[in-house]
Rosetta silent file (secondary structure, phi, psi, omega in degrees, C-alpha in Angstrom):
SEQUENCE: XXXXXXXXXXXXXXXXXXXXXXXXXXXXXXXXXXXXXXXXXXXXXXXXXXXXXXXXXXXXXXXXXXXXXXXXXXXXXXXXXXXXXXXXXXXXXXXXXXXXXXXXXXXXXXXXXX
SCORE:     score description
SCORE:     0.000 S_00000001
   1 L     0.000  147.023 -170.968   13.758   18.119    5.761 S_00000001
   2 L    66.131 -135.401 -156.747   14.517   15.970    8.855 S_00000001
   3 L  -131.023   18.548  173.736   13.518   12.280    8.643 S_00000001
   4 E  -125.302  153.062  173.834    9.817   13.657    7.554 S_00000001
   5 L   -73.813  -16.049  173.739    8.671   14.194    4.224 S_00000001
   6 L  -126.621   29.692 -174.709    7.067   17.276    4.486 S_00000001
   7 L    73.540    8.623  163.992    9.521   19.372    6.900 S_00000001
   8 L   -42.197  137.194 -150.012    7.781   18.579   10.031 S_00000001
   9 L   -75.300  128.706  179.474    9.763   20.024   12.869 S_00000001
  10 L   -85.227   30.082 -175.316   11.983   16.928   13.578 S_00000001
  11 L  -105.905  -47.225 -167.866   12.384   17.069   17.444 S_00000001
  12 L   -65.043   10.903  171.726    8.367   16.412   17.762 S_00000001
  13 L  -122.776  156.381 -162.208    9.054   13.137   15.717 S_00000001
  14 L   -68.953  162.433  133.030    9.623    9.852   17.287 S_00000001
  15 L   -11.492   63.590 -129.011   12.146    7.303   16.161 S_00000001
  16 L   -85.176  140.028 -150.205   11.487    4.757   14.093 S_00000001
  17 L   -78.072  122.576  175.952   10.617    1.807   15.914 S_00000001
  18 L   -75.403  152.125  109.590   13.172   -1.550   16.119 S_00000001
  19 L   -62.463  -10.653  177.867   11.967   -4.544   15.877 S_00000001
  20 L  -151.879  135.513  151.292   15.214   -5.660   17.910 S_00000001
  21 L   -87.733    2.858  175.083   18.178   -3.704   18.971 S_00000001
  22 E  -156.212  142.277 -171.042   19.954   -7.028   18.535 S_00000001
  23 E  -115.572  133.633  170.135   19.423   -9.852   15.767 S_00000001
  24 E  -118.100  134.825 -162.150   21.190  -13.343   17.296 S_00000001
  25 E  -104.657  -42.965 -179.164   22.598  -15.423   14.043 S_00000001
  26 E    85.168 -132.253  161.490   23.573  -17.746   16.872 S_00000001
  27 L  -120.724  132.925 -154.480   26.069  -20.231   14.759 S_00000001
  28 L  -124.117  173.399 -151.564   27.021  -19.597   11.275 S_00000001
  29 E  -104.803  134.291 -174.144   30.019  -20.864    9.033 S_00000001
  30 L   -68.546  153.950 -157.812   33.129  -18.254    8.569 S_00000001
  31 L    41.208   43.050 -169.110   33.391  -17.185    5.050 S_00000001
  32 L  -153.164  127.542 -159.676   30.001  -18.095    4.171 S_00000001
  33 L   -43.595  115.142  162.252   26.899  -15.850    3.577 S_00000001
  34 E  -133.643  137.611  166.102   23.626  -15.797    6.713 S_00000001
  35 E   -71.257  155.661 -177.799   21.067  -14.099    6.132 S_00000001
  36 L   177.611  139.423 -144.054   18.862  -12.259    8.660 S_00000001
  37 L  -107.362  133.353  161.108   15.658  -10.390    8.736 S_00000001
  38 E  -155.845  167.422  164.014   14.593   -7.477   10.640 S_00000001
  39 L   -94.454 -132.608  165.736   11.721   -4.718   10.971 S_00000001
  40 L   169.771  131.380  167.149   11.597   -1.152   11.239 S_00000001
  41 E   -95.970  160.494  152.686    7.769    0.881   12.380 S_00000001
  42 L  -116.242   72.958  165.571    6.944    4.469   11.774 S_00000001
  43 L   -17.889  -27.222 -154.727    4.894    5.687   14.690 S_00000001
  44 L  -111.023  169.546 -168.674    4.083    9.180   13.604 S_00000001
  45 L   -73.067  -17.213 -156.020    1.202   10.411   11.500 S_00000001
  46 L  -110.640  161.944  152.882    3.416   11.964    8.647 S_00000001
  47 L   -34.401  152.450 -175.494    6.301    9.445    6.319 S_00000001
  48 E  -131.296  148.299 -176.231    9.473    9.051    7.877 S_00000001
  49 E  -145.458  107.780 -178.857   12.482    8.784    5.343 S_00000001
  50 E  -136.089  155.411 -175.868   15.486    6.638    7.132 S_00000001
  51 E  -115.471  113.027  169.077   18.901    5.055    6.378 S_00000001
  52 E   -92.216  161.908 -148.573   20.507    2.129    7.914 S_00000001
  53 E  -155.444  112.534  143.147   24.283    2.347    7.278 S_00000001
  54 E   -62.539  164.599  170.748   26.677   -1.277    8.354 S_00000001
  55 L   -77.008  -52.892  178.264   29.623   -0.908   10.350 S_00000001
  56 L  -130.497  115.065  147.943   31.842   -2.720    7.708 S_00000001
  57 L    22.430  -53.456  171.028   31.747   -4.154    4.325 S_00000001
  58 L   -67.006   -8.378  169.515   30.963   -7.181    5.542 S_00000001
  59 L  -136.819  154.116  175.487   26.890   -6.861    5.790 S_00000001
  60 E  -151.839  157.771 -144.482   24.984   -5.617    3.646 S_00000001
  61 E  -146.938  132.073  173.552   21.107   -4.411    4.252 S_00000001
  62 L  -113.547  148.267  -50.332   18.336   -4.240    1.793 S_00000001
  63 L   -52.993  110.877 -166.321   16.411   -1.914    1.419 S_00000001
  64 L   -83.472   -2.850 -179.762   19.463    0.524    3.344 S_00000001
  65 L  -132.362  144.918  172.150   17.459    4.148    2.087 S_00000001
  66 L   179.306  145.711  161.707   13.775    4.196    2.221 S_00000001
  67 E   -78.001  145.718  170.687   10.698    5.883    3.359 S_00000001
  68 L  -149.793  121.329  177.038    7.894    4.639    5.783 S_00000001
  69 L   -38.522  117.253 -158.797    4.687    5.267    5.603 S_00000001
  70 L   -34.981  170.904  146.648    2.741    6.543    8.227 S_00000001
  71 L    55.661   12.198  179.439    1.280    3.935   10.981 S_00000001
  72 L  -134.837 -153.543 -152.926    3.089    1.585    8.940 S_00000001
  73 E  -173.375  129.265  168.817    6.301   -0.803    8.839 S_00000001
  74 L  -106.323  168.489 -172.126    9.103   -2.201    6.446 S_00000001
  75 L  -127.061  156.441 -165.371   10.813   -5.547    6.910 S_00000001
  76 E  -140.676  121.933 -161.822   14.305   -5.042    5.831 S_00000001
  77 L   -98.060  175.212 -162.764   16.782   -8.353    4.715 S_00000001
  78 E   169.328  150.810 -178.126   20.411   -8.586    5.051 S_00000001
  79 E  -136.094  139.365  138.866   23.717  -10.893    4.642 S_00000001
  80 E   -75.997  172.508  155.556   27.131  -11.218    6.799 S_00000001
  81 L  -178.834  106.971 -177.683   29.899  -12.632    6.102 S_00000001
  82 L   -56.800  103.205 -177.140   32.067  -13.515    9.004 S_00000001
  83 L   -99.809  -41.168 -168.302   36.372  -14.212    7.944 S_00000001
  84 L  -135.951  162.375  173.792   37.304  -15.611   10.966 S_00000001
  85 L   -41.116  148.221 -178.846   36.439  -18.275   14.079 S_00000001
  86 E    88.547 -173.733 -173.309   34.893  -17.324   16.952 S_00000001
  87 E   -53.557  149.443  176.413   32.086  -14.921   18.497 S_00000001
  88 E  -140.927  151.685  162.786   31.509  -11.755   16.367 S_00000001
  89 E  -142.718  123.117 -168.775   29.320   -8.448   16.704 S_00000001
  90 E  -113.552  158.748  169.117   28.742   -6.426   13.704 S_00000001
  91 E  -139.730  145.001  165.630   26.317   -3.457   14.337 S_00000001
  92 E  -107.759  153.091  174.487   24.049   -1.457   11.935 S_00000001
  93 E  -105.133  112.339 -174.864   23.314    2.184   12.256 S_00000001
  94 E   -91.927  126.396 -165.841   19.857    3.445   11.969 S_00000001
  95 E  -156.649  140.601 -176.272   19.503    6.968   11.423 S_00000001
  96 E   -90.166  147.864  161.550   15.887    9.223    9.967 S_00000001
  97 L   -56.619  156.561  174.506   17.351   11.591    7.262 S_00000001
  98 L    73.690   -3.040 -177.564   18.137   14.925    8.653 S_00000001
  99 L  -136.615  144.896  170.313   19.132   14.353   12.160 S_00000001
 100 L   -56.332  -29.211 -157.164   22.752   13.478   13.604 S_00000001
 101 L  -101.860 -177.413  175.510   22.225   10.780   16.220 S_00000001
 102 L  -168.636  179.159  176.334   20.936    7.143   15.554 S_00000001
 103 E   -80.114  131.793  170.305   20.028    4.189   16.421 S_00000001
 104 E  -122.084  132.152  146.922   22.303    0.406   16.806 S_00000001
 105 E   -68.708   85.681  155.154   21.178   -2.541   15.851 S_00000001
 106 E   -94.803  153.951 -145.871   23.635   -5.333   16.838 S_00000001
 107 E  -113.843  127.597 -179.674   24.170   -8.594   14.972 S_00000001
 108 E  -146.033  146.769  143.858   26.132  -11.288   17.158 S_00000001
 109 E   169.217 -142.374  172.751   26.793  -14.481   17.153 S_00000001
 110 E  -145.372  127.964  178.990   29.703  -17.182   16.642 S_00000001
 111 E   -71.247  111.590 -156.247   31.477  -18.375   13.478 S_00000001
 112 E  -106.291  149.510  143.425   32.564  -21.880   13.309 S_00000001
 113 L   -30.290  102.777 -152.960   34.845  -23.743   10.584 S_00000001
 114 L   -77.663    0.000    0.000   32.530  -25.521    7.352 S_00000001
């Protein structure tokens, strides 16, 4: 129930904790893979169980459903892939099971020609 594992009422639980609200790729080559790293906390005493969800097709996020462990932290990996020149912003959506609203990460930066 919620974003807690044992039905704790989910307005008395925090967020889970960004390491960024924005990862900078800075510049990376259009049609071509970059990789990029990010973290994720649980503040509260009980498991947290949350899903990040891209904006398009074009990223993809490891692990995107998972639990975290009280007092503890996941590091969570990820690829773009950019079709055309120039600056870009992709965003991921962080959201604890059970509750409507979320979180954005966004991923920017600008895609050059190999």
């Amino acid at each position: 129930r919620g974003g807690v594992i044992d039905g704790e009422n989910n307005n008395k639980v925090k967020n889970v904790q960004l390491e960024s609200d924005a990862i900078k790729l800075g510049k990376i080559y259009v049609d071509k893979p970059s990789t990029f790293s990010t973290k994720f906390r649980n503040a509260n005493i009980r498991p947290i169980s949350v899903v990040v969800e891209p904006e398009c097709d074009c990223t993809t996020v490891f692990p995107n459903d998972f639990t975290i462990s009280s007092k503890s932290g996941i590091n969570v990996k990820g690829s773009i892939v950019v079709d055309k020149e120039g600056p870009f912003e992709k965003y991921l959506y962080v959201r604890m099971k059970g509750r409507d609203d979320f979180q954005t990460i966004v991923i920017k930066g600008t895609a050059v020609l190999n």
